[in-house]
C-alpha positions in Angstrom: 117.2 -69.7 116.1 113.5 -71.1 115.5 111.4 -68.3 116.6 114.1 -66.2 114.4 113.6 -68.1 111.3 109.7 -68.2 111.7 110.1 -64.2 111.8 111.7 -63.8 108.7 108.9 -66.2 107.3 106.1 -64.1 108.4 108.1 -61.0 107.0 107.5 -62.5 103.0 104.1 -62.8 103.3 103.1 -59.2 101.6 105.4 -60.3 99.0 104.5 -63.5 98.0 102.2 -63.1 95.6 100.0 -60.4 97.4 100.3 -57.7 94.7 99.1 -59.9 91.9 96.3 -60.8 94.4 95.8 -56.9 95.2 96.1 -55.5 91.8 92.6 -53.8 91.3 91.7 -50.2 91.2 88.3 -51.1 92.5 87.1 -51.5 95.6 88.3 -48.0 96.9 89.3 -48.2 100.9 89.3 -45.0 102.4 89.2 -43.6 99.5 92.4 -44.7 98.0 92.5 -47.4 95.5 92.8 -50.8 97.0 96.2 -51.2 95.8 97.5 -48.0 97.2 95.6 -49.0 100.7 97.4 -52.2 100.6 100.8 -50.7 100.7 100.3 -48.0 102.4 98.7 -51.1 105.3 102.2 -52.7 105.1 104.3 -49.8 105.6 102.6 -48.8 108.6 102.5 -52.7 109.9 106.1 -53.3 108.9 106.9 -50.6 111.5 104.6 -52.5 114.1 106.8 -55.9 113.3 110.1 -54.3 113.5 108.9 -53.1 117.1 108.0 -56.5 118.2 111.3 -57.8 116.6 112.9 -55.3 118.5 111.5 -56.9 121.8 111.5 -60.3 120.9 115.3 -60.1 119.9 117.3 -61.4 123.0 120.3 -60.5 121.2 119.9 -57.1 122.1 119.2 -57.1 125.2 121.5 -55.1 127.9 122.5 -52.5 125.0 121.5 -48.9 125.2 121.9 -47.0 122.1 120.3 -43.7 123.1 
């Protein structure tokens, strides 16, 4: 139950706060505008967590939903 809690923790951490942090047009990443980088960063690393979730999970363990 600990290491579940502490995930959902780490899960509100692009949301607490970071846009008001992040809310600039300039410097430009990649050629996008910060802000746009920024959530574009979280989408793809929200996958990433969600696959580590997925392993970590022990409740799921011995299913195969193919």
């Amino acid at each position: 139950m600990k290491k579940r809690f502490w995930l959902y923790i780490f899960s509100l951490i692009p949301a607490i706060g970071s846009l008001s942090v992040v809310n600039k047009v300039e410097p430009y990443v990649l050629g996008m505008p910060f802000v746009l980088f920024w959530l574009l960063m979280w989408v793809v690393l929200t996958s990433l967590f969600l696959f580590i979730v997925n392993i970590l999970d022990t409740a799921n363990e011995g299913e195969d939903d193919i």
